[in-house]
C-alpha distance (Angstrom), angle and dihedral (degrees) to the residues before:
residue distance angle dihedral
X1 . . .
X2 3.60 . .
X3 3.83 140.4 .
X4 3.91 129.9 -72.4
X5 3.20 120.2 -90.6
X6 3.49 131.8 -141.4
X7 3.76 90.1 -115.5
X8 3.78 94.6 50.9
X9 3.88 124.0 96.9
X10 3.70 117.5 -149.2
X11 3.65 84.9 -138.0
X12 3.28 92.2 70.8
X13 3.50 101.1 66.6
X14 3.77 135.4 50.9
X15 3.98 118.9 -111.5
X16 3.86 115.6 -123.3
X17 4.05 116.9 179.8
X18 3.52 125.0 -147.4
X19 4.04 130.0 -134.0
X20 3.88 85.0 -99.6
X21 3.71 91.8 50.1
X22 3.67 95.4 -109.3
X23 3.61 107.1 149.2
X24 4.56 123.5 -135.7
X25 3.28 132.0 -167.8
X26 3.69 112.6 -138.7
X27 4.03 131.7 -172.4
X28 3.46 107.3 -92.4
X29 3.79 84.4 -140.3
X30 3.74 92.0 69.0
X31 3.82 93.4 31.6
X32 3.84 89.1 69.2
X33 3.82 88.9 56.9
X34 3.33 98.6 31.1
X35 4.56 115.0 100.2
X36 3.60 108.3 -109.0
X37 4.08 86.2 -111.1
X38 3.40 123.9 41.4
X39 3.92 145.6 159.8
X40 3.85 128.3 -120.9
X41 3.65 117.2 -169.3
X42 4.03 126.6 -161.6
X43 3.72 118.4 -130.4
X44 4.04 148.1 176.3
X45 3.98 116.3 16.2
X46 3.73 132.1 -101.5
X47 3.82 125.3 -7.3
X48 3.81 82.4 2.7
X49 3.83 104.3 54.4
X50 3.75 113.6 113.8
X51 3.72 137.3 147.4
X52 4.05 134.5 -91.2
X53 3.70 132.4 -158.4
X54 3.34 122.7 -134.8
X55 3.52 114.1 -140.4
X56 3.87 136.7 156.2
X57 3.85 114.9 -108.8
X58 4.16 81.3 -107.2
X59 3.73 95.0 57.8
X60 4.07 97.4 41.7
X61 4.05 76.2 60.8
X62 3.07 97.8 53.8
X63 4.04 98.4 37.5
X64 4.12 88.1 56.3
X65 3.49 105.5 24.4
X66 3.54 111.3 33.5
Protein backbone atom coordinates (compact mmCIF):
# COMPACT_ATOMS: atom_id res chain seq x y z
CA UNK A 1 0.00 0.00 0.00
CA UNK A 2 1.39 3.28 -0.53
CA UNK A 3 0.31 6.81 -1.55
CA UNK A 4 -0.79 8.19 -5.05
CA UNK A 5 1.39 9.43 -7.04
CA UNK A 6 1.27 12.17 -9.20
CA UNK A 7 1.66 9.87 -12.15
CA UNK A 8 -1.14 7.56 -11.10
CA UNK A 9 -4.77 7.78 -12.46
CA UNK A 10 -7.52 6.75 -10.19
CA UNK A 11 -8.91 5.13 -13.16
CA UNK A 12 -6.57 2.83 -13.16
CA UNK A 13 -7.33 1.09 -10.21
CA UNK A 14 -10.43 -0.45 -8.74
CA UNK A 15 -12.05 1.20 -5.49
CA UNK A 16 -12.44 -1.15 -2.45
CA UNK A 17 -14.07 0.45 0.90
CA UNK A 18 -13.24 -0.49 4.19
CA UNK A 19 -15.64 -1.29 7.34
CA UNK A 20 -14.81 2.33 8.46
CA UNK A 21 -15.65 3.69 5.12
CA UNK A 22 -12.19 4.49 4.18
CA UNK A 23 -11.95 4.13 0.59
CA UNK A 24 -8.49 2.03 -1.50
CA UNK A 25 -7.57 1.91 -4.65
CA UNK A 26 -6.48 -1.46 -5.69
CA UNK A 27 -4.79 -2.81 -9.08
CA UNK A 28 -7.34 -3.85 -11.17
CA UNK A 29 -4.99 -6.69 -12.02
CA UNK A 30 -5.33 -8.18 -8.61
CA UNK A 31 -8.94 -6.97 -8.20
CA UNK A 32 -10.03 -9.47 -10.91
CA UNK A 33 -8.52 -12.29 -8.80
CA UNK A 34 -9.04 -10.99 -5.78
CA UNK A 35 -12.66 -12.65 -3.57
CA UNK A 36 -15.19 -10.09 -3.47
CA UNK A 37 -14.46 -9.92 0.54
CA UNK A 38 -11.35 -10.04 1.91
CA UNK A 39 -9.17 -9.24 5.07
CA UNK A 40 -6.08 -6.96 5.32
CA UNK A 41 -4.15 -7.10 8.41
CA UNK A 42 -1.53 -4.35 9.73
CA UNK A 43 1.83 -5.50 10.84
CA UNK A 44 5.52 -4.54 12.19
CA UNK A 45 5.97 -0.84 13.61
CA UNK A 46 7.45 2.24 12.14
CA UNK A 47 9.33 2.42 8.82
CA UNK A 48 8.40 -1.27 8.68
CA UNK A 49 4.60 -1.31 9.13
CA UNK A 50 2.74 -2.49 6.10
CA UNK A 51 -0.40 -4.37 5.37
CA UNK A 52 -1.31 -8.28 4.83
CA UNK A 53 -4.13 -9.97 3.15
CA UNK A 54 -5.76 -12.56 4.51
CA UNK A 55 -6.62 -15.07 2.21
CA UNK A 56 -7.41 -18.86 2.34
CA UNK A 57 -4.69 -21.13 0.81
CA UNK A 58 -7.57 -21.49 -2.18
CA UNK A 59 -7.77 -17.84 -2.89
CA UNK A 60 -3.78 -17.06 -2.71
CA UNK A 61 -4.10 -19.73 -5.73
CA UNK A 62 -6.21 -18.23 -7.40
CA UNK A 63 -4.87 -14.47 -6.77
CA UNK A 64 -1.22 -15.66 -8.25
CA UNK A 65 -1.90 -18.40 -10.31
CA UNK A 66 -5.04 -18.06 -11.90
Amino acid sequence: MRELSRKDDPDDFATGALEDGTKVLIDRRAAARLPSRFGLTVRGMGRLKHLDLDLEAEQWGTLLYD
